[in-house]
N, C-alpha and C positions, 0 to 999 in steps of 0.2 A: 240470317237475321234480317237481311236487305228485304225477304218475301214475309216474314213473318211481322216486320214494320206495318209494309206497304198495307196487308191486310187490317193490319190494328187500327191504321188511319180511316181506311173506306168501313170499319166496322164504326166508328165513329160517326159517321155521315149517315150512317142508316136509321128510324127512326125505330126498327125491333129488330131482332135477334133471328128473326126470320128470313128477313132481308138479307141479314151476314150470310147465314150460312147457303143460302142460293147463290152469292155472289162467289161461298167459296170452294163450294159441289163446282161449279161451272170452273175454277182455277183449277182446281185438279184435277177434274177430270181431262182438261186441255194438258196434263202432263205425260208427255210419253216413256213408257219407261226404256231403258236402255236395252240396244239392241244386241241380242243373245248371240255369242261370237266364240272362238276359240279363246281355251283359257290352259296354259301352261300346268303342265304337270309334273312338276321336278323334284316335286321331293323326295330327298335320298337319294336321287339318281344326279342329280347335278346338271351341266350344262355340254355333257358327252354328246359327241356326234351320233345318234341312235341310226343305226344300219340295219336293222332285221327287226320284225315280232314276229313271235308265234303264239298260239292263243291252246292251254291247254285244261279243261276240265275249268277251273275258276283260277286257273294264275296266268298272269301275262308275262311273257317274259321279253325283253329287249335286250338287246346285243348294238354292244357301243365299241366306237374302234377307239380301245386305251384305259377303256373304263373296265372291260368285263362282260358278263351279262348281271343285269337284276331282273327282280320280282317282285311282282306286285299282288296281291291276293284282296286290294281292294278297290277294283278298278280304276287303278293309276293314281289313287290319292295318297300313298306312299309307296316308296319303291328299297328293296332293300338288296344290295350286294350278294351276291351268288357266285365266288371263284375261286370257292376250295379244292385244289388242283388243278387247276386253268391257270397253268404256266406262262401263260398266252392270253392278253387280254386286248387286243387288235381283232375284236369277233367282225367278221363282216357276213355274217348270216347265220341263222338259228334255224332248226326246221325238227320238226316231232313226230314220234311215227309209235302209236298209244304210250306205253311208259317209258320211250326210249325218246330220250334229248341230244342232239345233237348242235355243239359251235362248230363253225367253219371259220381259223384265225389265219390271218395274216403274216405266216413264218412260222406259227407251229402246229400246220395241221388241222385237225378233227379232235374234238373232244366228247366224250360220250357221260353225260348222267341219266340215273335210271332212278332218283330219286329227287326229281324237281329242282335239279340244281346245287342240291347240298354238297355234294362231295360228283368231282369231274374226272375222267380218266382219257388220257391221250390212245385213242385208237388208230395208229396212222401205218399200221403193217403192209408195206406195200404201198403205202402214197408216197411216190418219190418227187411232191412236189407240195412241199408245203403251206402254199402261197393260196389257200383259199379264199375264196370269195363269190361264192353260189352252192348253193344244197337246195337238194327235192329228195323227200322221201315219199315212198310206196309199200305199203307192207315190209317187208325184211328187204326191200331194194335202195338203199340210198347213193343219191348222182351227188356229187360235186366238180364244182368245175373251177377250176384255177389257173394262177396267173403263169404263162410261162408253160403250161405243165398240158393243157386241154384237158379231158376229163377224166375221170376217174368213178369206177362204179366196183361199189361191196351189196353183196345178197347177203351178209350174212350180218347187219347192223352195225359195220364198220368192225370187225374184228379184222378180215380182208382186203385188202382191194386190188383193183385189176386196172390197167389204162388202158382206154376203150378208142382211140384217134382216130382210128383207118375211117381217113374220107375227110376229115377234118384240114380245114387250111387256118386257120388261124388258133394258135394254143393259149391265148388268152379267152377265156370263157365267164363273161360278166352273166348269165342267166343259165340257169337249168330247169327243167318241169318234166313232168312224167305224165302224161296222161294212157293208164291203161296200159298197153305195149309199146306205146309209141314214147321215145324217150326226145327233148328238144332241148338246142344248146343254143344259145345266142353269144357271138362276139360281135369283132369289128370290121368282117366281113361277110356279117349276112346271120340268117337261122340254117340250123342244118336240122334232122330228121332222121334218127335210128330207130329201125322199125325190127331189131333183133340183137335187140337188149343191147346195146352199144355195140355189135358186131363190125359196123361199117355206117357212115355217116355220109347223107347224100345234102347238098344246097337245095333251098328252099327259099326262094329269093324270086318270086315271079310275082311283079307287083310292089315290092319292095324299091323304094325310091329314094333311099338310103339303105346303106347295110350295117348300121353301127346299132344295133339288139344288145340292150339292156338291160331289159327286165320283160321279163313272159305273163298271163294270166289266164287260167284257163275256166269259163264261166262256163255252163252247159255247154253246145255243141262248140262256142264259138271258143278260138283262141287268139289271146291279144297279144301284141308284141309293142314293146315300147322304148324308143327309140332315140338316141344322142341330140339326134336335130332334125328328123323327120317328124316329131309326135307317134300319135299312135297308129298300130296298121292289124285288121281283122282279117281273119282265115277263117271261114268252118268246114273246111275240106284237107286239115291235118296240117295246113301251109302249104299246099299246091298253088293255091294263089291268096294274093294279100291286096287290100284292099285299105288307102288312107282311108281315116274315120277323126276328123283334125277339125270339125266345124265349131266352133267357140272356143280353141283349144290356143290361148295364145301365146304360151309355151311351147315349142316343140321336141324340149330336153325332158323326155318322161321315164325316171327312176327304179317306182312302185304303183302295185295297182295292190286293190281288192275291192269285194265287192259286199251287196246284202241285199235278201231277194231280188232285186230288177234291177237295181241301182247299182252302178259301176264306180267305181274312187279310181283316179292318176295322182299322184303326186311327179312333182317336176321339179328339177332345178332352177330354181329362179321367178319361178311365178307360180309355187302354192299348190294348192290343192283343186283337181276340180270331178266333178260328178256328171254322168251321164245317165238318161233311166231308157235309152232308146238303142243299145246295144254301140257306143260312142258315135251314131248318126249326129250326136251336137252334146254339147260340153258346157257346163257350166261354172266359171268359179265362186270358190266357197271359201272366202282369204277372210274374211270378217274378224278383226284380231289377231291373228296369225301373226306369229312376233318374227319367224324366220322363214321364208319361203323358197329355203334350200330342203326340200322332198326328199327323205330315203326308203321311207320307211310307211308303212300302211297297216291298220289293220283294225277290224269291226271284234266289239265284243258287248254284249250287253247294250244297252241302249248308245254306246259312244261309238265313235270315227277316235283312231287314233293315229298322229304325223308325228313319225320320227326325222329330226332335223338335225340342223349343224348345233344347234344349239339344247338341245335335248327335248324331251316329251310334251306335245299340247293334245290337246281333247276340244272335242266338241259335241253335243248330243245332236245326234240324227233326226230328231223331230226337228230340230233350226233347220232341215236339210230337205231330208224326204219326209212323206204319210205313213210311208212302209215301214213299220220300224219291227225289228226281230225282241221279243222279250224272252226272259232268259239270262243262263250266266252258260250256253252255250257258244261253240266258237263259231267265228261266220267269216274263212273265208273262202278263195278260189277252188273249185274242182269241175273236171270234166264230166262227170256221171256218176250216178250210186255204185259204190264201190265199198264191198264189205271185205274187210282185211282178215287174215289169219290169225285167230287168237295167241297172245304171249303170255305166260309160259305154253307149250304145248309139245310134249306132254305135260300134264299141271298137277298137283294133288289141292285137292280142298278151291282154288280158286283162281280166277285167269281171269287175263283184259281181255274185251271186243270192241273193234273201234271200227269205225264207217261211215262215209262220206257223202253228203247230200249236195246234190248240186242247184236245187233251188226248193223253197216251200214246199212240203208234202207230207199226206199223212202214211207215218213208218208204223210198221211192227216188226219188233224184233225177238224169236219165238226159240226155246231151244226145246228138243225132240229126244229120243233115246234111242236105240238103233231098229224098235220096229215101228218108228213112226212116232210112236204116242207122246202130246205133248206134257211138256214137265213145266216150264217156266215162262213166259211171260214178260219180257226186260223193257220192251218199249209197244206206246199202244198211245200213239198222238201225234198232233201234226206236228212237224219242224222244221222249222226255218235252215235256208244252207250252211251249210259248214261241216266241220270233224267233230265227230262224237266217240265218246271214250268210255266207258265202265267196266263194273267187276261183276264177273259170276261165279256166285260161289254154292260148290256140287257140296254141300255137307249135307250129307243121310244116302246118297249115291253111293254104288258101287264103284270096282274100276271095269273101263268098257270105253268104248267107243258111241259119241253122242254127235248130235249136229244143231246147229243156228242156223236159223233162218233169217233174212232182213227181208222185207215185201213192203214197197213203194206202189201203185199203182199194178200197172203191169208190168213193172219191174222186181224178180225174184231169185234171191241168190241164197243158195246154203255152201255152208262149210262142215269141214268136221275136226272137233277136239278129242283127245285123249285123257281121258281119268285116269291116271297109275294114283292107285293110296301104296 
């Protein structure tokens, strides 16, 4: 009212209507509009401690220690409960390997859904340690790593598991990642390095100037490690050697990463979020709004940056951020290299998932063939930005017979092979 006055008065003084409105083009356009910042995303989900995303086809799912997991299907603007049989709702990680969901809870285990979260089933045969708190999946390979217990690794989507330690000096295991054959565990004595499937576990700590590993990320060749009160520390030689990468970084308590084409995400305990596009050479933060800047959680979907905090879900779009921005309701986050996964079901009648892993922008085809070659199908044929991709192929008018997928990146080329039984 006080602007809308002041105006009426000086329109008063002026001798046309001409004169007003010059004088009040020049007021508003001197108004700046407010500056586009993080903006909280809680509904439905409430003010849970959010500890994991994973980003699947079009749902987000977050995993809160007390709450559960929920789901989102409209990029975080509502969120809805998901823990029909999750006995256990202390989730301190989530992780997805194409239709198969997996929680990591805090006392009871592993839990497995195969249908988005509807209905959950405890798969802990053989985890004689309850106390999760890290998973990486790889095709039919899923790592978790717990408190108390060191790791534990199932090939066979958690129906099994095996405890994998030999080499291991600390059994508390805050981080797991897979990249390829090489399997990586972080505690509170350093990263270790199993290059035969959990057989035996060697240290990997040369360059490491702290050994409290927390959280892993693995962008193309490089792999990050992030750290209690070091910050963060770069390897691209498997973690032979580690290299700080801490310049703007003025946290040093780093949680979560992920990233999106070039552009790298930290989240941190105590000071927020921040971004690097130079491989962490220098860090920037990105707190604008930010209502909690206790970091657990990370993850790229669609045009937003998502931080899962003490206090639950905030958003922010990536244009406030980077140029590069990923379109799409594809997921975008961390991988080492193109990696095409073995179709589920397999053998399949009528229709089966293919899912695979981009490690930065490029243009994919993805082509399936029939056993002498000749191509049949067509599934992907465009460029796409990094992350995990997921769909269905379905053989209807096909015999049964042995067929194969192809995925082609550049000079990157992988086939597989499925099984048709009608």
């Amino acid at each position: 009212m006080k602007i809308l006055s002041r105006l009426a008065f000086r329109a008063g003084s002026f001798n046309s209507l001409n004169s007003f409105l010059v004088v009040l083009c020049c007021l508003i356009t001197n108004i700046k509009p407010l500056h586009a910042q993080w903006l909280m995303s809680n509904d439905g989900i409430g003010t849970w401690n959010v500890s994991s995303f994973v980003i699947s086809d079009t749902n987000i799912f977050a995993g809160t220690y007390g709450g559960g997991v929920f789901r989102s299907t409209n990029n975080g603007t509502n969120w809805f409960e998901i823990n029909s049989g999750l006995t256990n709702k202390n989730v301190y990680a989530i992780a997805n390997s194409g239709t198969h969901l997996f929680a990591g809870t805090y006392g009871g285990g592993v839990f497995l859904s195969m249908d988005n979260g509807l209905s959950w089933n405890e798969v802990n045969y053989g985890l004689s340690n309850p106390f999760v708190i890290s998973l990486a999946c790889s095709s039919t390979n899923l790592l978790a790593g717990t408190m108390g217990g060191g790791v534990f690794l199932s090939n066979n989507n958690g129906t099994t598991w095996s405890m994998v330690n030999s080499g291991l000096t600390n059994m508390d295991v805050y981080a797991v990642a897979i990249a390829g054959t090489n399997l990586f565990a972080g505690t509170w004595d350093g990263a270790f390095l199993s290059t035969n499937n959990g057989g035996n576990w060697s240290s990997i700590i040369n360059g490491l100037t702290t050994t409290s590993v927390l959280a892993y990320a693995i962008f193309g060749t490089n792999i990050f490690a992030g750290t209690n009160d070091g910050g963060v520390f770069l390897s691209n030689n498997n973690g032979a050697n580690w290299t700080a990468v801490n310049s703007g970084l003025t946290n040093p308590n780093v949680r979560a990463f992920c990233a999106t084409c070039t552009t790298i995400f930290c989240g941190t305990y105590g000071g927020g979020v921040f971004l690097s596009t130079n491989n962490g050479s220098n860090w920037t933060a990105v707190n604008s709004g930010l209502g909690n800047d206790n970091v657990f959680a990370l993850a790229v979907f669609d045009t937003n940056l998502y931080a899962g905090t003490l206090s639950g879900v905030w958003k922010r779009s990536l244009t406030e951020m980077i140029t590069s921005v990923p379109l799409g309701g594809e997921s975008n986050n961390l991988h080492l290299h193109f990696d095409l996964e073995q179709n589920f079901p397999n053998p399949f009648n009528s229709s089966t998932n293919i899912s695979f892993n981009v490690p930065s922008m490029a243009f994919i085809t993805l082509k399936v063939f029939d056993a002498l070659g000749r191509e049949l199908s067509t599934l992907i044929n465009k460029e796409l930005f990094a992350g995990t991709y997921s769909l269905q192929w379905n053989a209807d008018g096909l015999v049964s017979g042995v067929y194969y997928y192809r995925l082609q990146a550049g000079s990157y080329t992988e086939t597989k092979k499925l099984i048709l039984l009608r």
